[in-house]
VOTORLO-329217 format. One record per residue (C-alpha): residue in three letters; x, y, z. Coordinates in steps of 0.25 Angstrom, whole numbers, padded with zeros to 4 digits, always signed. Each point is the difference from the previous one (the first is absolute). Layout:
N
AlaXYZ/...
END
This chain:
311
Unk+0088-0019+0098/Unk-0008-0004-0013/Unk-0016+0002+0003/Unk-0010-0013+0002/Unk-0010+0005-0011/Unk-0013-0007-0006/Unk-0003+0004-0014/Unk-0014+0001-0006/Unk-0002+0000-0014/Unk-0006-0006-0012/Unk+0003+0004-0014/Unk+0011+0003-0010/Unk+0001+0013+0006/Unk+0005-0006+0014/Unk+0010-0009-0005/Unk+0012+0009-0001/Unk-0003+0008+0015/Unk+0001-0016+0004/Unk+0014-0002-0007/Unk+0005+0012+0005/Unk-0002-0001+0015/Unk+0004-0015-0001/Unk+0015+0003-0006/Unk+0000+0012+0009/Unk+0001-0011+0012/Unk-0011+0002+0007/Unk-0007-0011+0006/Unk-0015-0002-0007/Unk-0008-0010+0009/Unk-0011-0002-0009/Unk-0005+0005-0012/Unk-0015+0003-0001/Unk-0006-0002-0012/Unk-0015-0003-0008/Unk-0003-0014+0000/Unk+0003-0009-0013/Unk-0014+0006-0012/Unk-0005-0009-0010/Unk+0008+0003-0014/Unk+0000-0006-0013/Unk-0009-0001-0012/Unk-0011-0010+0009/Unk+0004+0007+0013/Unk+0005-0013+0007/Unk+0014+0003+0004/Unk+0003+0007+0012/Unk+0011+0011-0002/Unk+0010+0004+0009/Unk+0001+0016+0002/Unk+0012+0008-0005/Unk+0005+0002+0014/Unk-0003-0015+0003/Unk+0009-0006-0009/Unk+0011+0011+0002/Unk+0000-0003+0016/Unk+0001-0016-0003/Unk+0012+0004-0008/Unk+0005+0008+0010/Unk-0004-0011+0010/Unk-0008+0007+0008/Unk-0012-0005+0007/Unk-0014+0004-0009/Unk-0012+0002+0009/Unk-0013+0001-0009/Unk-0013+0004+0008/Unk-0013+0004-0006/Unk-0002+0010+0013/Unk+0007+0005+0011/Unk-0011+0004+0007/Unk-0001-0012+0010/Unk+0007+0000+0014/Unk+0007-0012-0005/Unk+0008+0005-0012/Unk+0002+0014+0007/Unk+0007-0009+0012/Unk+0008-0008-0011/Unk+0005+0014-0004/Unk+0004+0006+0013/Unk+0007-0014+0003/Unk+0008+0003-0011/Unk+0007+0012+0010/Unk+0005+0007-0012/Unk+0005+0014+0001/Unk-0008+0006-0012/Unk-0010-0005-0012/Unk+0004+0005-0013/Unk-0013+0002-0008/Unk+0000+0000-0016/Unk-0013+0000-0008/Unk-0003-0013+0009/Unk-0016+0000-0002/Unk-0006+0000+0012/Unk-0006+0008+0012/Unk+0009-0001+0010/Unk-0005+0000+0016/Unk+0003+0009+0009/Unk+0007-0010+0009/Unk+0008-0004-0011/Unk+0002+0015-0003/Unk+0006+0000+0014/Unk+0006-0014+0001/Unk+0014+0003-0002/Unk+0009+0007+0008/Unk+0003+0012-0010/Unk-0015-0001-0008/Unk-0001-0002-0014/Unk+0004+0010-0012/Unk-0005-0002-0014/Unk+0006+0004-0013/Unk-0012+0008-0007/Unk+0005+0003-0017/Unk-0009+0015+0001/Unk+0004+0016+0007/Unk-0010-0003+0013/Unk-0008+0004+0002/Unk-0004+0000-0016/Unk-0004-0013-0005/Unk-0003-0008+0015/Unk-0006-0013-0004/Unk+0002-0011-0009/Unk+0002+0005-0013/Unk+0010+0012+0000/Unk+0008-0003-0012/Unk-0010-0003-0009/Unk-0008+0012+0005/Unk+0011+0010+0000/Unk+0003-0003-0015/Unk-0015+0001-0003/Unk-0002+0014+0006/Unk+0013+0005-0007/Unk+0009+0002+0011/Unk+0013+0004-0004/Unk+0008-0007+0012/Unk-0004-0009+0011/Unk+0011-0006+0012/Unk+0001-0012+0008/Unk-0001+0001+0014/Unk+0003-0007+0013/Unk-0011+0002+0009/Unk-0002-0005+0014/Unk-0014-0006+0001/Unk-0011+0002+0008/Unk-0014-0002+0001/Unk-0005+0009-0012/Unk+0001-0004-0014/Unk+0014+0005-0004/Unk+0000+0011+0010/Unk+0012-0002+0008/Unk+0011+0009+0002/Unk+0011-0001-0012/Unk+0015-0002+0004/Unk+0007+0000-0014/Unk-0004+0005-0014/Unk+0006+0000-0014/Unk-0007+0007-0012/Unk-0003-0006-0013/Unk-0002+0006-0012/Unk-0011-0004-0010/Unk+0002+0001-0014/Unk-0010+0006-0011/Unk-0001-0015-0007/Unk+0005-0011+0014/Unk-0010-0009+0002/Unk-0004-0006+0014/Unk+0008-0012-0003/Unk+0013+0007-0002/Unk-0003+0011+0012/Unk-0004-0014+0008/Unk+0013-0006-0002/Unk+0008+0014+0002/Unk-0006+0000+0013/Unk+0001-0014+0005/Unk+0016+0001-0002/Unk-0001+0014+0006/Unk-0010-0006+0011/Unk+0012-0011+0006/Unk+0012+0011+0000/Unk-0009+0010+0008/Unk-0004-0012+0011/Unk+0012-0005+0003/Unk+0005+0014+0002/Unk-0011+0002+0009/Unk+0004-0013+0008/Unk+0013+0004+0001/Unk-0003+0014+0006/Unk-0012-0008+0009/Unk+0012-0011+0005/Unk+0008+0013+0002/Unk-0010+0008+0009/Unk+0001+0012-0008/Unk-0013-0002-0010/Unk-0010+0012+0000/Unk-0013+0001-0002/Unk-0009+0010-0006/Unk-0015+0003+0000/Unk-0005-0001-0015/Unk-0007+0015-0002/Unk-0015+0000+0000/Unk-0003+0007-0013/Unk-0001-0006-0015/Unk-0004-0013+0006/Unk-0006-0009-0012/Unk-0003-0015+0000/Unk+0005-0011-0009/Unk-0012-0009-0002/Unk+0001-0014-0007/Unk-0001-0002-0013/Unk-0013-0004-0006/Unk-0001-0007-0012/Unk-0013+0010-0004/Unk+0010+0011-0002/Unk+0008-0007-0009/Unk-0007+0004-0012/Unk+0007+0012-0009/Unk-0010+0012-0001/Unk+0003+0007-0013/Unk-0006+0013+0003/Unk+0007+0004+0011/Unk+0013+0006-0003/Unk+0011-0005-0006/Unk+0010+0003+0012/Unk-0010-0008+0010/Unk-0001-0011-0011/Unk+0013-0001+0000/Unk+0002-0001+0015/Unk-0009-0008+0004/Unk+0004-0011-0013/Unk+0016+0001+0006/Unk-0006-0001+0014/Unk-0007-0013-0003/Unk+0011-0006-0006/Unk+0004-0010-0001/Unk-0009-0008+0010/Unk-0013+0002+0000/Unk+0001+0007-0011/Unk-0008+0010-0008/Unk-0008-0003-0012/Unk-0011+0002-0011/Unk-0009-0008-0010/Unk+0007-0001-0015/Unk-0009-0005-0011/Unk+0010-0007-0010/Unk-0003-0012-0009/Unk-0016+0000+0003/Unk+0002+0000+0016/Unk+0002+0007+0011/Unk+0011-0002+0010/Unk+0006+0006+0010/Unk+0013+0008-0002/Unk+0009+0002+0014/Unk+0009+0013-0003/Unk+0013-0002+0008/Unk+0008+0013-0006/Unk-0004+0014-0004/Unk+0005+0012-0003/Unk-0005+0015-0003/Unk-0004+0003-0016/Unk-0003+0009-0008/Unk-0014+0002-0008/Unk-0015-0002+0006/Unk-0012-0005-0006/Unk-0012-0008+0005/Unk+0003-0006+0012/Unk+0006-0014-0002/Unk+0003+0002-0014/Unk+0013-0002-0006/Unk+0006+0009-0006/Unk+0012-0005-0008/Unk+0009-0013-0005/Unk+0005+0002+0014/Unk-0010-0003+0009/Unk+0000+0016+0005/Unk-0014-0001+0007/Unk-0011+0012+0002/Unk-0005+0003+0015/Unk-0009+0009+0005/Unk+0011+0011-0002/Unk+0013-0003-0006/Unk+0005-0015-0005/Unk+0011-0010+0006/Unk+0006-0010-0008/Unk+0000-0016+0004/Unk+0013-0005+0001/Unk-0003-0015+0005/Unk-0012-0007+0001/Unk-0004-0014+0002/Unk-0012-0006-0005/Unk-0008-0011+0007/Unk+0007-0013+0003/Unk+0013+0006-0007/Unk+0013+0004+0004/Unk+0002+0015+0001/Unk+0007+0007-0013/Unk+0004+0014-0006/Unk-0010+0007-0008/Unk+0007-0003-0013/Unk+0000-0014+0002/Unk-0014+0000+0004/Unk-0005+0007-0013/Unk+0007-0010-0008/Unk-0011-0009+0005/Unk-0013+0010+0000/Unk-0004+0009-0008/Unk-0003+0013+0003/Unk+0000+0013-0007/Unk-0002+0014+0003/Unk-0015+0000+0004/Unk-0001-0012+0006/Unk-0006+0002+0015/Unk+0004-0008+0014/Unk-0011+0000+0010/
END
């Protein structure tokens, strides 16, 4: 028989793990999800989640608390009777009795290789610490923060130049083809279950917008990860002085060069820029209020030479 599941999630990243158990008939009681947030140039709109409008497509029931945490949404949960909660980048600290308030738990799809990368950021942080894979894992939760033991895994491998946008979007299609094969293994009984190892544990802290500035002395394999680990959202940067002003340059899309020089400076008509050691060469870049572009394009509005410095 098809499994009664709720599903918590929230973004972008969710949405295809959604589709997927849907269409592989399972019954989804109600999808959990962030409440509407304040959007538009003025912030007066409320927008719907990713998840949110997926589930009304589907026409699933949408329930959006701000907590769990009161005996009152953790009854509203267990009411549900579902057989397992299906937890993808949802957003929130979930209880213990809603950790234990269906009959088979609840097991979260986690895009690092537990115990590597526990927390909230492990795509992003992967990239920037120039790992050259990662995987996506099914994991059973428990009270711990992303300790729980992991029932299936699938490597991925990161490329020298893949940015966190495209390793985000292989693991979210990745994501929904490893849960529902662990739904079907958990609806068949024969799912196991292993403890993740307790060495090489690293955590995946949020992003803080302090540390999206590029710092051109360090070298040029760490300026390059940490700019395609940034991109595209929120995006590294650095001060440009063009036309009398200084603005604000967001770097989407690196790769390794060539050359050195003075940190910052530019080296050629190419935009190859010195590090610390070494160079790396912008490739896209968007300037503030614009829409992103390739380096070409960009220099056919800005002039810089060779010599020129970013900060």
């Amino acid at each position: 028989m098809p499994l009664r599941i709720v599903f918590m999630g929230t973004p972008e990243f969710s949405v295809p793990t959604l589709r997927a158990i849907a269409l592989a008939g399972h019954e989804v009681e109600a999808v959990y999800t962030q409440p509407p947030r304040a959007a538009g140039r003025r912030g007066l709109e409320l927008t719907k989640s990713p998840v949110h409008r997926a589930a009304e497509d589907l026409g699933l029931e949408v329930r959006t608390p701000a907590s769990l945490k009161s005996a009152d949404e953790q009854d509203a949960f267990r009411t549900l009777g579902a057989d397992v909660a299906v937890v993808v980048a949802y957003g929130l600290l979930l209880p213990t009795p809603i950790l234990e308030g269906t009959r088979l738990g609840c097991y979260n799809g986690h895009a690092s290789a537990l115990p590597r990368w526990r927390g909230a950021a492990p795509i992003q942080r992967a990239i920037m610490a120039g790992d050259r894979e990662t995987a996506m894992m099914i994991m059973k939760m428990e009270e711990g923060l992303d300790t729980g033991p992991v029932a299936l895994s699938h490597t991925v491998p990161i490329g020298d130049d893949m940015t966190a946008g495209e390793l985000h979007d292989a693991m979210m299609v990745e994501g929904a083809s490893l849960m529902v094969r662990a739904l079907a293994a958990l609806e068949a009984g024969n799912l196991t279950l292993s403890p993740q190892v307790q060495e090489g544990i690293t955590y995946a802290r949020k992003i803080n917008k302090a540390e999206t500035r590029v710092d051109w002395n360090r070298p040029a394999r760490e300026v390059h990860d940490h700019i395609r680990g940034l991109s595209p959202f929120p995006g590294a940067w650095c001060e440009l002085a063009a036309g009398g002003r200084t603005e604000r340059l967001k770097l989407l899309r690196t790769t390794m060069a060539d050359g050195g020089g003075a940190p910052g400076e530019v080296l050629d008509d190419d935009l190859a820029v010195a590090c610390g050691t070494g160079a790396v060469r912008l490739l896209e870049v968007q300037r503030a209020g614009g829409k992103a572009m390739e380096a070409a394009q960009f220099l056919r509005g800005v002039k810089l030479v060779p010599g020129d410095r970013l900060s």
